[in-house]
PDB file of N, CA, C and O in Angstrom:
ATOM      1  N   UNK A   1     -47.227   2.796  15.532  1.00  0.00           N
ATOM      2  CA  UNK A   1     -47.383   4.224  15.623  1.00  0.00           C
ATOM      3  C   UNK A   1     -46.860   4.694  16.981  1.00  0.00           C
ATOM      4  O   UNK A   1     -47.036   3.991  17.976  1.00  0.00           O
ATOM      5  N   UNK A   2     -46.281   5.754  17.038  1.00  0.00           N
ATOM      6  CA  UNK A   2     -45.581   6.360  18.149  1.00  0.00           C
ATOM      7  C   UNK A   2     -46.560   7.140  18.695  1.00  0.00           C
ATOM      8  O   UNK A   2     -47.409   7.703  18.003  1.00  0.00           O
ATOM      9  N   UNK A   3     -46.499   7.223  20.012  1.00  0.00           N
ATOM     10  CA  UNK A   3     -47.418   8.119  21.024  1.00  0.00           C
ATOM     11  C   UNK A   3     -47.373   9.444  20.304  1.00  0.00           C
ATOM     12  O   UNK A   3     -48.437   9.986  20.005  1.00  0.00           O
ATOM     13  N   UNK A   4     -46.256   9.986  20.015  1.00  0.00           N
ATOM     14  CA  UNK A   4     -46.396  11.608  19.826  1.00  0.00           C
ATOM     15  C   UNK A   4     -46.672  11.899  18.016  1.00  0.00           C
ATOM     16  O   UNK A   4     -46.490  12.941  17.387  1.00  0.00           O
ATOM     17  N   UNK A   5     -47.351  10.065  17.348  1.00  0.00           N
ATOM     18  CA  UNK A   5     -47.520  10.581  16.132  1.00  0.00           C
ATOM     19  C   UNK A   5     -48.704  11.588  15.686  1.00  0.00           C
ATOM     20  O   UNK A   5     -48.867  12.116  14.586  1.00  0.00           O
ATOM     21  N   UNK A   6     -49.742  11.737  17.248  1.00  0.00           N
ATOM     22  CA  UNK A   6     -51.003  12.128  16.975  1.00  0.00           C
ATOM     23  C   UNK A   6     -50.982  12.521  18.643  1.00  0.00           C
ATOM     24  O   UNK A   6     -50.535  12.140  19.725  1.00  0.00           O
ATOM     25  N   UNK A   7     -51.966  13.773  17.881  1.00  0.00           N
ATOM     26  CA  UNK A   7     -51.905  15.426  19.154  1.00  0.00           C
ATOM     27  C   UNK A   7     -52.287  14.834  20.641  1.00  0.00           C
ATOM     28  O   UNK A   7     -52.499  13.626  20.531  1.00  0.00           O
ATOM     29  N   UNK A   8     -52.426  15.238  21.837  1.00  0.00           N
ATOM     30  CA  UNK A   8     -52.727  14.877  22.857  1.00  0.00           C
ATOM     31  C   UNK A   8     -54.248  15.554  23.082  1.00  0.00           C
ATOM     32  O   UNK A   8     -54.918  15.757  22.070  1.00  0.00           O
ATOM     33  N   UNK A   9     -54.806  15.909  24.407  1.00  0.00           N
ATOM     34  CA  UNK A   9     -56.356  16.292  23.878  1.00  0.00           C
ATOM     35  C   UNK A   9     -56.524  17.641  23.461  1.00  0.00           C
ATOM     36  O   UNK A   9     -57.358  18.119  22.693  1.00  0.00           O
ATOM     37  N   UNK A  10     -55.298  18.349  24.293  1.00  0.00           N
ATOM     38  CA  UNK A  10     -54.637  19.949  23.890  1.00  0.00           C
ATOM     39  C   UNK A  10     -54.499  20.137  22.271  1.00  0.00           C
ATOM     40  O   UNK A  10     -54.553  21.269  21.789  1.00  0.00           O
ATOM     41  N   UNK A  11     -54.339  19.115  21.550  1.00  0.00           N
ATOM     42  CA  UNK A  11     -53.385  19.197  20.367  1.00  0.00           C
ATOM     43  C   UNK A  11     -52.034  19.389  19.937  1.00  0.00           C
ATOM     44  O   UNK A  11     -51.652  19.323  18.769  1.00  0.00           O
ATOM     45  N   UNK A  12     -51.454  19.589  20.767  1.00  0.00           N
ATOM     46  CA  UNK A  12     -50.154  19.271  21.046  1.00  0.00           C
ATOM     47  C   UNK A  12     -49.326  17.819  20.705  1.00  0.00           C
ATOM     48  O   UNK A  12     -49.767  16.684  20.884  1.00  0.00           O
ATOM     49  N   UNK A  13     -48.050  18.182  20.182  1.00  0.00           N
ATOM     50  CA  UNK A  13     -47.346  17.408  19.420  1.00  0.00           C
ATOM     51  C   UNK A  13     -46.074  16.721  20.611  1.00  0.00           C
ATOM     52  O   UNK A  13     -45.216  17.555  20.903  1.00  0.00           O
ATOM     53  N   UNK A  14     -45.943  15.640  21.132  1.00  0.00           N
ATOM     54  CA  UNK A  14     -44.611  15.500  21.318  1.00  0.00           C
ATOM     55  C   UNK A  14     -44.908  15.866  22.774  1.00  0.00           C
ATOM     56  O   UNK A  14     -45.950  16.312  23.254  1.00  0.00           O
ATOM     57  N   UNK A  15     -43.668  15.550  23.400  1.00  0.00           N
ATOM     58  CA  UNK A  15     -43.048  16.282  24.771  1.00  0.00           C
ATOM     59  C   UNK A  15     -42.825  17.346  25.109  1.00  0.00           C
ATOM     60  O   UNK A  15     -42.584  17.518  26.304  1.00  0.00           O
ATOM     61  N   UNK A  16     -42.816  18.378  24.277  1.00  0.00           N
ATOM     62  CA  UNK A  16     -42.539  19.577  23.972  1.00  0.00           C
ATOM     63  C   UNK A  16     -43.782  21.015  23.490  1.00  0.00           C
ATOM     64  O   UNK A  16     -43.721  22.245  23.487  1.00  0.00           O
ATOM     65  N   UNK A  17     -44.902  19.898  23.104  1.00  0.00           N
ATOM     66  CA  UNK A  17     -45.409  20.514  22.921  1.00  0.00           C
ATOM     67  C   UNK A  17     -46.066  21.076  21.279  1.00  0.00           C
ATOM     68  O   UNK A  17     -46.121  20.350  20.286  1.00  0.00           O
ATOM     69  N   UNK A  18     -46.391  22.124  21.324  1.00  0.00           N
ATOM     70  CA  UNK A  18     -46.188  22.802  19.703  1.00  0.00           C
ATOM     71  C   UNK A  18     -47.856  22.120  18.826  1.00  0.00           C
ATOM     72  O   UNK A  18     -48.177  20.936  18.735  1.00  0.00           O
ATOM     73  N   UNK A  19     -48.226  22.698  18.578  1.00  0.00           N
ATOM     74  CA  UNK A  19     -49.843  22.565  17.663  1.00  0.00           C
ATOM     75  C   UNK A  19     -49.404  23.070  16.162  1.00  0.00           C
ATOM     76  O   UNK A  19     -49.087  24.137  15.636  1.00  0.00           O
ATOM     77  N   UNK A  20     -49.627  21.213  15.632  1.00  0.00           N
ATOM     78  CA  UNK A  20     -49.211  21.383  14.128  1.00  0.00           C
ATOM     79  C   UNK A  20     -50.023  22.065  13.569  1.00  0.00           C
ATOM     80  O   UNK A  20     -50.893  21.352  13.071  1.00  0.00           O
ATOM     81  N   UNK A  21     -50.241  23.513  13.331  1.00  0.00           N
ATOM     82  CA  UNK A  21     -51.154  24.386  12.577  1.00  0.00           C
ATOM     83  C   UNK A  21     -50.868  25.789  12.064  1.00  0.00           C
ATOM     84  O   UNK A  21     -50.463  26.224  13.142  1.00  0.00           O
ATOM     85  N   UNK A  22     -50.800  26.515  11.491  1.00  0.00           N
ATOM     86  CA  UNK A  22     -49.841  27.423  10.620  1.00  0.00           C
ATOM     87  C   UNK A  22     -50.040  28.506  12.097  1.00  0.00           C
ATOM     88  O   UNK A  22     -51.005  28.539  12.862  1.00  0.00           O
ATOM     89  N   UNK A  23     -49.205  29.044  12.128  1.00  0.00           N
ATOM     90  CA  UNK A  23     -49.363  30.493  13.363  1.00  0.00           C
ATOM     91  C   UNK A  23     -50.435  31.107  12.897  1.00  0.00           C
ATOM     92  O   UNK A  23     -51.363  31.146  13.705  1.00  0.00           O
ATOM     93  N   UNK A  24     -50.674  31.722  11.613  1.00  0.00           N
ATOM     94  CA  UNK A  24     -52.231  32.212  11.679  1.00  0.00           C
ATOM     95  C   UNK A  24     -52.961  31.682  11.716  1.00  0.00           C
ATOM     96  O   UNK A  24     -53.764  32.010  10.843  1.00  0.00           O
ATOM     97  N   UNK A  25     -53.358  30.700  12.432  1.00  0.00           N
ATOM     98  CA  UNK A  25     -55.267  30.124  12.717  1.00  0.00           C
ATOM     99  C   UNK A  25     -55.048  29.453  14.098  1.00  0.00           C
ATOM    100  O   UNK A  25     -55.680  28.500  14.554  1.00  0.00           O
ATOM    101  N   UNK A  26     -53.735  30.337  14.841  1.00  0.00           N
ATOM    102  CA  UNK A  26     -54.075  29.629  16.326  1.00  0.00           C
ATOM    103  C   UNK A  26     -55.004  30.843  16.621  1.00  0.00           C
ATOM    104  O   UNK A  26     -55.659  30.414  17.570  1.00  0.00           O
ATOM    105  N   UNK A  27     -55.301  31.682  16.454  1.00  0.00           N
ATOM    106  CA  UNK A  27     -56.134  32.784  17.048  1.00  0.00           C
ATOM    107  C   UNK A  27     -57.841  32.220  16.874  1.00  0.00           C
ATOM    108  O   UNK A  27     -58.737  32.003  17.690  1.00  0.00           O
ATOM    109  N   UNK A  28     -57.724  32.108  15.181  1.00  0.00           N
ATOM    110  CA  UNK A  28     -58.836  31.746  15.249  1.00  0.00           C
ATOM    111  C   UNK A  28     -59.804  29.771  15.841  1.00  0.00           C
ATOM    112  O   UNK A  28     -60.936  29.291  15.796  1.00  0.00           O
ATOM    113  N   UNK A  29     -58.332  29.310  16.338  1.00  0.00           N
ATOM    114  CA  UNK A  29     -58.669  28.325  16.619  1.00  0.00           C
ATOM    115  C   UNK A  29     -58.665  28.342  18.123  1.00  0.00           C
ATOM    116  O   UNK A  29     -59.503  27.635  18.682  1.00  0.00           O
ATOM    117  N   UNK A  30     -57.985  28.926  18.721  1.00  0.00           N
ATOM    118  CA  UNK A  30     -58.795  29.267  20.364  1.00  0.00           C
ATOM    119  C   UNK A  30     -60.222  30.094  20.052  1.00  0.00           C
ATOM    120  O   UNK A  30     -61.163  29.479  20.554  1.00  0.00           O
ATOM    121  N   UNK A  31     -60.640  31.308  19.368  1.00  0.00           N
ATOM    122  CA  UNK A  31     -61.580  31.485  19.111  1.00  0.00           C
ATOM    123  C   UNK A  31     -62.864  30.204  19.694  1.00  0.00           C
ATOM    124  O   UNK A  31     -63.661  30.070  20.623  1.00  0.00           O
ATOM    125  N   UNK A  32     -62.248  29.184  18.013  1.00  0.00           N
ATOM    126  CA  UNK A  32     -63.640  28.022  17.604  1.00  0.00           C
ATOM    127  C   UNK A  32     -63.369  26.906  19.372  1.00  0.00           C
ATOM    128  O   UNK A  32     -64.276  26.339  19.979  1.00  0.00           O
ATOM    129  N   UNK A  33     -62.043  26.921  19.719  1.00  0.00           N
ATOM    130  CA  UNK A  33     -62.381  25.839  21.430  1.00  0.00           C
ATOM    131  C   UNK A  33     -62.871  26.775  22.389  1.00  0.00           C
ATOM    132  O   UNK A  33     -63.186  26.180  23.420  1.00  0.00           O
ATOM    133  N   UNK A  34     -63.041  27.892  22.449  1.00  0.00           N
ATOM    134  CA  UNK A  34     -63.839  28.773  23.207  1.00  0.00           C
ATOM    135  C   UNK A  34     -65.569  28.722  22.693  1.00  0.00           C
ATOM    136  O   UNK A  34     -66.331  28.239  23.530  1.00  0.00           O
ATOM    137  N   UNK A  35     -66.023  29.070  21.722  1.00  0.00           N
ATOM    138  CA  UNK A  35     -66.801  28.780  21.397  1.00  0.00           C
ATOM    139  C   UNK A  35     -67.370  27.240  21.531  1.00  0.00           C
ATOM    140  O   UNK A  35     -68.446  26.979  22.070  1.00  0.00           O
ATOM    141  N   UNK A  36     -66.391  26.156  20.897  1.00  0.00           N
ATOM    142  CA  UNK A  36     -66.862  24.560  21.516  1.00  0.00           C
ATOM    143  C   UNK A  36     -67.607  24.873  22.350  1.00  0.00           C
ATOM    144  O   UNK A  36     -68.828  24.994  22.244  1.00  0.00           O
ATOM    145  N   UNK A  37     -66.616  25.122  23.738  1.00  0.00           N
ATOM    146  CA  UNK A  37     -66.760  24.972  25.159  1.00  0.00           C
ATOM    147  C   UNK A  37     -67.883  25.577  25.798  1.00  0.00           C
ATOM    148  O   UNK A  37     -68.550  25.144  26.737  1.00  0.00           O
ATOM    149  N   UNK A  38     -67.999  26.647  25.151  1.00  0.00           N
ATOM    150  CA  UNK A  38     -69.352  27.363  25.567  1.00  0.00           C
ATOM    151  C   UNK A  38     -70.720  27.180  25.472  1.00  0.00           C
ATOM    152  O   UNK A  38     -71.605  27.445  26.286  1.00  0.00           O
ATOM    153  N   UNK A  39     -70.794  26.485  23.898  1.00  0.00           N
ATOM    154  CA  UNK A  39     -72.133  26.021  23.593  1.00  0.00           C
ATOM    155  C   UNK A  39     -72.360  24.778  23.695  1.00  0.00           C
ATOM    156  O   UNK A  39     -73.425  24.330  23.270  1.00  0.00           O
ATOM    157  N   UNK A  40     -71.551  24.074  24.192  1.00  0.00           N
ATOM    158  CA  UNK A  40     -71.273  22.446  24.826  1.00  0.00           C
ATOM    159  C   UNK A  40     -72.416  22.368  25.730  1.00  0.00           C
ATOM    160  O   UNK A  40     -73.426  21.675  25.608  1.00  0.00           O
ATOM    161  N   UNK A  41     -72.076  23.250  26.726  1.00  0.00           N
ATOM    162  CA  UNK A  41     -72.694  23.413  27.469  1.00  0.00           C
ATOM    163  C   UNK A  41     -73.913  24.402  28.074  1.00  0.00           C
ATOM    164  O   UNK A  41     -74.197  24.735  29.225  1.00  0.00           O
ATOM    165  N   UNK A  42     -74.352  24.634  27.099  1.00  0.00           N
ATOM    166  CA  UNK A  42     -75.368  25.608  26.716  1.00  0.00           C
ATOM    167  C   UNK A  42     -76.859  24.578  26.420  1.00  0.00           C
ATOM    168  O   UNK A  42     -77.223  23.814  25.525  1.00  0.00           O
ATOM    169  N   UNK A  43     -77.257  24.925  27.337  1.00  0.00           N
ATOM    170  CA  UNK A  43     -78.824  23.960  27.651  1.00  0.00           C
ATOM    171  C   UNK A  43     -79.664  23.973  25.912  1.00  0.00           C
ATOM    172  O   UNK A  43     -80.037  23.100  25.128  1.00  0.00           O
ATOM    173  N   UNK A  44     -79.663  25.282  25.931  1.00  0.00           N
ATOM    174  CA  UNK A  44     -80.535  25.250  24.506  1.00  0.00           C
ATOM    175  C   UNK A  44     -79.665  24.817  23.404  1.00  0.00           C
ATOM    176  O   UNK A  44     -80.416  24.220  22.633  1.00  0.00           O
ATOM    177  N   UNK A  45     -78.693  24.809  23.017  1.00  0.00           N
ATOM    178  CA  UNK A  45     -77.808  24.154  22.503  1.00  0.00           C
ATOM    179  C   UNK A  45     -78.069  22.814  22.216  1.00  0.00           C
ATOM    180  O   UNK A  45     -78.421  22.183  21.219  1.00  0.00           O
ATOM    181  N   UNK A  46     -77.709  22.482  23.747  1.00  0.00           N
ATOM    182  CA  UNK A  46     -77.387  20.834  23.976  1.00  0.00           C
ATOM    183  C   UNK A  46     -79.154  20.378  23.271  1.00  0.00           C
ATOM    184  O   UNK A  46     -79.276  19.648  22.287  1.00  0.00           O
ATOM    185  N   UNK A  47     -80.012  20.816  23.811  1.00  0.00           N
ATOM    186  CA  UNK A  47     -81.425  20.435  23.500  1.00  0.00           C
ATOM    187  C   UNK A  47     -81.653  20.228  22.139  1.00  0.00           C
ATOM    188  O   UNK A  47     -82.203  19.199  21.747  1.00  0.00           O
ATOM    189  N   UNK A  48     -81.179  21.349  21.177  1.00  0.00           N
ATOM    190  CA  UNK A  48     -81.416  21.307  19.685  1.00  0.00           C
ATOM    191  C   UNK A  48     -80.181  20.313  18.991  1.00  0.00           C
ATOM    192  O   UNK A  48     -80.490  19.913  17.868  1.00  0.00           O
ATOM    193  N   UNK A  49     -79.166  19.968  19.365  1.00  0.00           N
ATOM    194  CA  UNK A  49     -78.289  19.249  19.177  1.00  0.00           C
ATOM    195  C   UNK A  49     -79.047  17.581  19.328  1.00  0.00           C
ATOM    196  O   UNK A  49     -79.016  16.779  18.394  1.00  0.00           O
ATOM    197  N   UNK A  50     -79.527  17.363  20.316  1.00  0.00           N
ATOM    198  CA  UNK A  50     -79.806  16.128  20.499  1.00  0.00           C
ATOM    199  C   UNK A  50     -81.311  16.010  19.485  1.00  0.00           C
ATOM    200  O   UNK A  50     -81.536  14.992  18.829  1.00  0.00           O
ATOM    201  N   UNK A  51     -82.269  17.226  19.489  1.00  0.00           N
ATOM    202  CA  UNK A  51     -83.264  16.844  18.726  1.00  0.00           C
ATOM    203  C   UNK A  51     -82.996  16.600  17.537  1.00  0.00           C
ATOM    204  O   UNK A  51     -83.848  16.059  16.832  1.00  0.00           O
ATOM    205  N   UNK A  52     -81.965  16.882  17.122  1.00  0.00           N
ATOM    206  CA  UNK A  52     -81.432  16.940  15.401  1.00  0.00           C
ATOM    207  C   UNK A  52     -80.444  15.595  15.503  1.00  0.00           C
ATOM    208  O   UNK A  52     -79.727  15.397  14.522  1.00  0.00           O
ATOM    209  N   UNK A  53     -80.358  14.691  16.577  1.00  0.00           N
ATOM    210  CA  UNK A  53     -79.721  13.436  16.328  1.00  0.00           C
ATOM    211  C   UNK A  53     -78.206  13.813  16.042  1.00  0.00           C
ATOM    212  O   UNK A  53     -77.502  13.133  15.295  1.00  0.00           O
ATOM    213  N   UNK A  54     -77.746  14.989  16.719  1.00  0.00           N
ATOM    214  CA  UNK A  54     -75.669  14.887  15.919  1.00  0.00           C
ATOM    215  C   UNK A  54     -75.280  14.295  17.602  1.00  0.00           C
ATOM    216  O   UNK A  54     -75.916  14.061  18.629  1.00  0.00           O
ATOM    217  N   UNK A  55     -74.452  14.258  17.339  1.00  0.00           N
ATOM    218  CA  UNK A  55     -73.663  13.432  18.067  1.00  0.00           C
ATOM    219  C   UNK A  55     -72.648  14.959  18.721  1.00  0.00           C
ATOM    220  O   UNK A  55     -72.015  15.522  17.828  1.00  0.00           O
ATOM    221  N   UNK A  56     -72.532  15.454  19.867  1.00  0.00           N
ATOM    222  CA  UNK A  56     -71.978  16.829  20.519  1.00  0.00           C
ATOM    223  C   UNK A  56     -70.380  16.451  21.011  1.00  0.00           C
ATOM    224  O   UNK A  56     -69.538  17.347  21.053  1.00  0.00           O
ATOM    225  N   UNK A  57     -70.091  15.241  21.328  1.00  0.00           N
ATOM    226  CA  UNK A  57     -68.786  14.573  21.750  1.00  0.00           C
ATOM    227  C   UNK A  57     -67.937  14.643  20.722  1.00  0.00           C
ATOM    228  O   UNK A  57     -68.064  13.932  19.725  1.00  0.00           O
ATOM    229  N   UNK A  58     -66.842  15.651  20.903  1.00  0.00           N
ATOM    230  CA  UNK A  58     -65.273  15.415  19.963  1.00  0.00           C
ATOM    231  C   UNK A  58     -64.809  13.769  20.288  1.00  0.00           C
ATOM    232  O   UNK A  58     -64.953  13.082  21.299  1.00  0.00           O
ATOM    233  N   UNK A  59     -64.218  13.492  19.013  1.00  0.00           N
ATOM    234  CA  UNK A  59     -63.355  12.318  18.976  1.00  0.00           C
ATOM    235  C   UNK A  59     -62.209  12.470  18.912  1.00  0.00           C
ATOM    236  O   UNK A  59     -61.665  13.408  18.330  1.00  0.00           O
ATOM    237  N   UNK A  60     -61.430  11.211  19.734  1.00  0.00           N
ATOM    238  CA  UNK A  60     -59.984  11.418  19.271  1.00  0.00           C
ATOM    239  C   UNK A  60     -59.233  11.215  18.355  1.00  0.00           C
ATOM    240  O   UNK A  60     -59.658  10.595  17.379  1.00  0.00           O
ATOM    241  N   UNK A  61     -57.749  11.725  18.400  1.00  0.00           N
ATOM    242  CA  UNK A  61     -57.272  11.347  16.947  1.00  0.00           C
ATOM    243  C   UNK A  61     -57.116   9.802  16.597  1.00  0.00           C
ATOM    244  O   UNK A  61     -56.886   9.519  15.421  1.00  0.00           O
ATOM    245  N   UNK A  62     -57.204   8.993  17.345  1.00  0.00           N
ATOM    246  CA  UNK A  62     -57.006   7.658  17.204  1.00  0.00           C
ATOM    247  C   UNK A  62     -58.124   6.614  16.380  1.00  0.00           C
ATOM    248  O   UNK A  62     -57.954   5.671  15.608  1.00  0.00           O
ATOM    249  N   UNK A  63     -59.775   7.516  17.151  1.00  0.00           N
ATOM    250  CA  UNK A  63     -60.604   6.999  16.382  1.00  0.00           C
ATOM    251  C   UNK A  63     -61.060   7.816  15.039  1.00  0.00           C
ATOM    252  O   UNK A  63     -61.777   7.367  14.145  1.00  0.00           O
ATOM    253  N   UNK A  64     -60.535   8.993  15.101  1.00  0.00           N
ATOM    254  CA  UNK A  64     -60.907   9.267  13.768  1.00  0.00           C
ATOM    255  C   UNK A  64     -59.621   8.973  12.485  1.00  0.00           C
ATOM    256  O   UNK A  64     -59.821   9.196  11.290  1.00  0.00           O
ATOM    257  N   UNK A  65     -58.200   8.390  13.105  1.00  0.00           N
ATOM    258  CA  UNK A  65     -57.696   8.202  11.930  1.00  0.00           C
ATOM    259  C   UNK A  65     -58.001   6.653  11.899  1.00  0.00           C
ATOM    260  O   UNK A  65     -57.408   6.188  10.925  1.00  0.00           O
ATOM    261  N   UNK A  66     -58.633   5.751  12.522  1.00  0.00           N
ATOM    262  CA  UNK A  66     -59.431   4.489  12.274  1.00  0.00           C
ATOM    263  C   UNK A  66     -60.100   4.482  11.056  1.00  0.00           C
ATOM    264  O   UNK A  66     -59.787   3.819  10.067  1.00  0.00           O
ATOM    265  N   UNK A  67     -60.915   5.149  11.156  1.00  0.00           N
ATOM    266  CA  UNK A  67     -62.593   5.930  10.403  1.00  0.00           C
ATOM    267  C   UNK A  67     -61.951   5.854   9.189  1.00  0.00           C
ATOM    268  O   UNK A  67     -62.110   4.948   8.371  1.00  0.00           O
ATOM    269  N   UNK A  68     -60.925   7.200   9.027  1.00  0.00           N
ATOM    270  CA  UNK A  68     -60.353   7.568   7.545  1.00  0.00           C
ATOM    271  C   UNK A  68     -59.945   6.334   6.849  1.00  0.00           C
ATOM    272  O   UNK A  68     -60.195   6.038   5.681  1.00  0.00           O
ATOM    273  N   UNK A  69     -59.071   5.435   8.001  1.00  0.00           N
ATOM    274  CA  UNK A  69     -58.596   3.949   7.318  1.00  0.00           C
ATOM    275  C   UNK A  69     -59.320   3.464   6.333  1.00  0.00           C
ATOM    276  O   UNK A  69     -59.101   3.233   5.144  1.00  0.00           O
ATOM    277  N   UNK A  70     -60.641   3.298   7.365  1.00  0.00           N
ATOM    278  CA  UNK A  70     -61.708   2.586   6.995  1.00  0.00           C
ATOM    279  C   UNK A  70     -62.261   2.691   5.615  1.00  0.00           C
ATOM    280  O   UNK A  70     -62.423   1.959   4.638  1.00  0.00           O
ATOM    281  N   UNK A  71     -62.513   4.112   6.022  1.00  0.00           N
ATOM    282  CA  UNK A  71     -63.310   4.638   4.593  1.00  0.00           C
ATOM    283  C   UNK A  71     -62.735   4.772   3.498  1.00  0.00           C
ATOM    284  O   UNK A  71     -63.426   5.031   2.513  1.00  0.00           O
ATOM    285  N   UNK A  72     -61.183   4.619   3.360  1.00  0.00           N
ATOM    286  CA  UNK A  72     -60.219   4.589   2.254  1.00  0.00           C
ATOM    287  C   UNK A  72     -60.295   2.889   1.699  1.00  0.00           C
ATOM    288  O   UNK A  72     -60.405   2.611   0.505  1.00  0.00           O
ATOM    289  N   UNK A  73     -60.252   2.339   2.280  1.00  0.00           N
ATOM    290  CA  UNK A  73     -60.767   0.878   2.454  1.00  0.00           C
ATOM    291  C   UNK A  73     -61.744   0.151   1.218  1.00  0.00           C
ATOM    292  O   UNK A  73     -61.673  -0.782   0.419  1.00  0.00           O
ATOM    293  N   UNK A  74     -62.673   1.205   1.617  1.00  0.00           N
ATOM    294  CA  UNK A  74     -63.962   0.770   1.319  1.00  0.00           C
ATOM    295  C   UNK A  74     -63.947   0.504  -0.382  1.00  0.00           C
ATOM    296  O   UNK A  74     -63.596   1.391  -1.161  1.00  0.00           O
ATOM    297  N   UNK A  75     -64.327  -0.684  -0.770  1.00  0.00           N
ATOM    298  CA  UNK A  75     -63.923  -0.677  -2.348  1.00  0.00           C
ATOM    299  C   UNK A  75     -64.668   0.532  -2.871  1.00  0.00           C
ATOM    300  O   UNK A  75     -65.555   1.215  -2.359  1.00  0.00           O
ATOM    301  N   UNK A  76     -63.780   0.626  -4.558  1.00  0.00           N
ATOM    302  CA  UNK A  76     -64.155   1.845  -5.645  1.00  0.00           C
ATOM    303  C   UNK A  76     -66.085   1.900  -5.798  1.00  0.00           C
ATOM    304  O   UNK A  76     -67.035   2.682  -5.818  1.00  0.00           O
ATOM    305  N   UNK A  77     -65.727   0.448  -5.875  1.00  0.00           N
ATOM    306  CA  UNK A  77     -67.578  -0.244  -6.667  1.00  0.00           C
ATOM    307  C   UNK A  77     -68.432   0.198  -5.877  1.00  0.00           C
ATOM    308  O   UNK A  77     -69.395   0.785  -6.371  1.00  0.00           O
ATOM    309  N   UNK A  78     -68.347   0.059  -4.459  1.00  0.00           N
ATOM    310  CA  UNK A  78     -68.590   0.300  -3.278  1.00  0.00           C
ATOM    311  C   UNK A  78     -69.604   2.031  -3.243  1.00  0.00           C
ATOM    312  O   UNK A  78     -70.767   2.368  -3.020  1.00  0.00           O
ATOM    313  N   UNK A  79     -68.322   2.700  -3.603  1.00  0.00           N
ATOM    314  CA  UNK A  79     -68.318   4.248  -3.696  1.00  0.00           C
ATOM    315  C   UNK A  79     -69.004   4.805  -4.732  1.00  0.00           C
ATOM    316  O   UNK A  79     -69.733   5.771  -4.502  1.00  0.00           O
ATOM    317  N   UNK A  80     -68.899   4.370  -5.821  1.00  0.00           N
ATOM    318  CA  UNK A  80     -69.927   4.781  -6.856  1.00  0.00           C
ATOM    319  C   UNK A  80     -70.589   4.579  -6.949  1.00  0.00           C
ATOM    320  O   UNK A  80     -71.273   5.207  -7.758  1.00  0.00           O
ATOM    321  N   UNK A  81     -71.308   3.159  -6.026  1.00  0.00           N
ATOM    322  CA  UNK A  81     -72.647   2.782  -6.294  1.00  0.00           C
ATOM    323  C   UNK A  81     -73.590   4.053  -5.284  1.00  0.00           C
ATOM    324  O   UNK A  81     -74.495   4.862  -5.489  1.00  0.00           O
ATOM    325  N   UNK A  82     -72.788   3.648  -4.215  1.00  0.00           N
ATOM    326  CA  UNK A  82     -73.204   4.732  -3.234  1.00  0.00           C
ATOM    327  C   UNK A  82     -74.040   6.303  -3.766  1.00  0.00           C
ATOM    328  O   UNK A  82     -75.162   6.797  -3.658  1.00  0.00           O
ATOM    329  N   UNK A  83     -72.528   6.725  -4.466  1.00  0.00           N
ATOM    330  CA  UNK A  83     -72.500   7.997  -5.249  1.00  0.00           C
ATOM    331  C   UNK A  83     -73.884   7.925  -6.550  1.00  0.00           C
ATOM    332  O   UNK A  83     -74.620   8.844  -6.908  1.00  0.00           O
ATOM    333  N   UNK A  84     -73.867   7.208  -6.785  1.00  0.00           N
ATOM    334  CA  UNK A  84     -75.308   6.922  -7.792  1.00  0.00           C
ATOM    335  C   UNK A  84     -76.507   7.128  -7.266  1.00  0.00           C
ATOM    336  O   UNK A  84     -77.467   7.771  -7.692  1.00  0.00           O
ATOM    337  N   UNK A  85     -76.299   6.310  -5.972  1.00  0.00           N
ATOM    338  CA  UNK A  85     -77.913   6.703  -4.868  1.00  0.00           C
ATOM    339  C   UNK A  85     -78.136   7.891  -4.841  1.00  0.00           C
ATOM    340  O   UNK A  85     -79.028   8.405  -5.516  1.00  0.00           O
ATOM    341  N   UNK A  86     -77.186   8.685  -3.872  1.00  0.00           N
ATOM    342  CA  UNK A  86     -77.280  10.091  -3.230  1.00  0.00           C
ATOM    343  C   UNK A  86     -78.075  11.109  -4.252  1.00  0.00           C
ATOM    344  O   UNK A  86     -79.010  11.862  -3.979  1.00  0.00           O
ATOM    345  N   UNK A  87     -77.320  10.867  -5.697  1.00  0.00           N
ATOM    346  CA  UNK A  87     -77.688  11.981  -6.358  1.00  0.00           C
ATOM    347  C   UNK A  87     -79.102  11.655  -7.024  1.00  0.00           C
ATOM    348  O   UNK A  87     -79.678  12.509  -7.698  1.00  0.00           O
TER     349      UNK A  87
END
């Protein structure tokens, strides 16, 4: 895999630059990293975040296209048995 196959922490593509995402939802996607950023760090936030056990740290693209590997991976039998529990 090539360095510029996956965004930098900006999201940005390449040497050049450019955020693979249609021109209408860069607005609303500075919006949602403004928002991130704000309630990141927002005490009451952070407090109810941790009492509810989520995890507040973005991942990168590296470990989350791991994950996807993974979980594509995972046998059929695997998945339906799963899918049998849940419901």
């Amino acid at each position: 895999m090539k360095m510029y196959d996956l965004p930098d922490a900006r999201g940005h593509f390449g040497p050049y630059g450019g955020v693979f995402v249609a021109e209408t939802l860069v607005h609303a996607l500075d919006e949602l990293r403004a928002a991130y950023e704000r309630y990141r760090k927002d005490p009451e936030f952070v407090a109810e975040v941790k009492r509810s056990k989520f995890d507040l740290d973005p991942e990168d693209g590296a470990h989350l296209e791991a994950l996807i590997k993974k979980l594509y991976a995972t046998p059929k039998a695997v998945i339906e048995r799963v899918s049998r529990l849940i419901k």
